[in-house]
C-alpha positions, -999 to +999 in steps of 0.1 A: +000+000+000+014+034-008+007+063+016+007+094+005+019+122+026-009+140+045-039+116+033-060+101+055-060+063+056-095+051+048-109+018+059-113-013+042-149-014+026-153-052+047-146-033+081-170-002+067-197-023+065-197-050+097-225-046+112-214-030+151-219-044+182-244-028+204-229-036+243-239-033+278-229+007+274-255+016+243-281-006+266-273+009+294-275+045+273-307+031+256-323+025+290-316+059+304-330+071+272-363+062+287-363+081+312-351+111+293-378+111+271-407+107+297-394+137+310-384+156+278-418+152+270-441+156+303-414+189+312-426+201+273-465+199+285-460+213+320-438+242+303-461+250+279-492+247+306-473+275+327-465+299+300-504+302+293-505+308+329-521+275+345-512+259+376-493+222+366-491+192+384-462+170+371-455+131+371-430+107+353-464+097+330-482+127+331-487+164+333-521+178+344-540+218+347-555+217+382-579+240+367-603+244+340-581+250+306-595+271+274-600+239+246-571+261+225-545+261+254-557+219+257-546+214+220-512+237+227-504+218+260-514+185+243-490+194+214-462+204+234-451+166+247-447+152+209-435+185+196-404+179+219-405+142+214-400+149+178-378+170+185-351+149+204-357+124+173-347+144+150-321+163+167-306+125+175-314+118+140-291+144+125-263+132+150-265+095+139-265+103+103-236+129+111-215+107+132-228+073+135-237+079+173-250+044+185-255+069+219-280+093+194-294+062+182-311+052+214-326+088+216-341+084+180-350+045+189-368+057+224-387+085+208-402+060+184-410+032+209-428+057+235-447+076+206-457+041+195-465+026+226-487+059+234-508+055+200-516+018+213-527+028+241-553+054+227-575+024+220-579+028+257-575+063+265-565+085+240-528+103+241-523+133+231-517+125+195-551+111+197-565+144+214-555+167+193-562+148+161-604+150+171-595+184+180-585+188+144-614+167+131-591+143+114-609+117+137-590+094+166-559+076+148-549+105+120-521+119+140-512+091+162-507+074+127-485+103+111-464+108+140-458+071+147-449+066+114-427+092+107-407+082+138-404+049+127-393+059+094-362+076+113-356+048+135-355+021+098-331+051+085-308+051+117-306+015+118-298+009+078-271+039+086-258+020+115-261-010+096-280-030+128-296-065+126-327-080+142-313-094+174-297-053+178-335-043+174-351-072+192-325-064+229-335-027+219-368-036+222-368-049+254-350-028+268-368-002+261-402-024+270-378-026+308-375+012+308-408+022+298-422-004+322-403+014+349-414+048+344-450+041+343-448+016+377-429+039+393-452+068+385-478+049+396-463+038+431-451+072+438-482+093+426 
């Protein structure tokens, strides 16, 4: 091989495209990615609840007016949580594209799973997603749909750019199932 004087040594196309190992340090980071997100997103609503000037009550899993709340500042405070949700996706997005952060991929992976799990859920109770999408008259699933989607859409581009297999996304998945599973019990036993 001949080096040339002040070029940079590239890497062999077979080591460029291994697929990495995700280890006990990008679960561990996945994990705490959780948490972050709950309360990314629950800090976004209570923000936004005191900038229109209501009093907030704050959990891990929720955010709540203690009193009666205009149906225009329910569709802002509603918004808020998976404005900023989206946010941190795309923001983590950008970094693994950028850098090939496994780290940023757990952010863009967590976003999608919570946003997901939350549309589920609004066959229940619907999430905000859900709320705002009636508010809109685009009926229950419209938004929880779009935004679902378009995080997972990040999360298939992340992994392809990361070049991850199934068993990568199947520990992601339950890990994140672990962390998510954590936030709501202990919201539940503390609240």
């Amino acid at each position: 091989m001949i080096k040339l004087a002040g070029a940079a040594e590239l890497a062999p196309i077979s080591e460029i495209n291994q697929t990495p190992r995700l280890g006990a340090k990008f679960y561990g980071w996945l994990f705490v990615a959780g948490f972050f997100t709950f309360i990314l997103h629950e800090a976004a609503h209570w923000l936004a609840g005191m900038t229109l000037g209501y009093d907030m009550e704050a959990r891990l899993n929720a955010v709540r007016a203690t009193t009666f709340v205009l149906p225009i500042h329910k569709a802002v405070i509603d918004s808020a949580g998976p404005v900023a949700t989206i946010l941190q996706a795309v923001i983590a997005f950008g970094v693994v594209m950028r850098s090939r952060s496994n780290i940023a991929f757990a952010f863009v992976y967590m976003a999608a799973f919570m946003r997901l799990l939350a549309a589920a859920i609004s066959v229940i109770n619907p999430n905000d997603e859900a709320r705002l999408s009636l508010y809109f008259g685009f009926g229950k699933w419209a938004l929880p749909m779009i935004v679902s989607t378009g995080l997972l859409v990040l999360v298939w581009k992340a992994s392809r750019h990361l070049h991850l297999n199934w068993k990568a996304h199947l520990l992601c998945y339950l890990v994140a199932s672990v962390s998510i599973s954590m936030v709501v019990g202990i919201d539940r036993f503390l609240f």
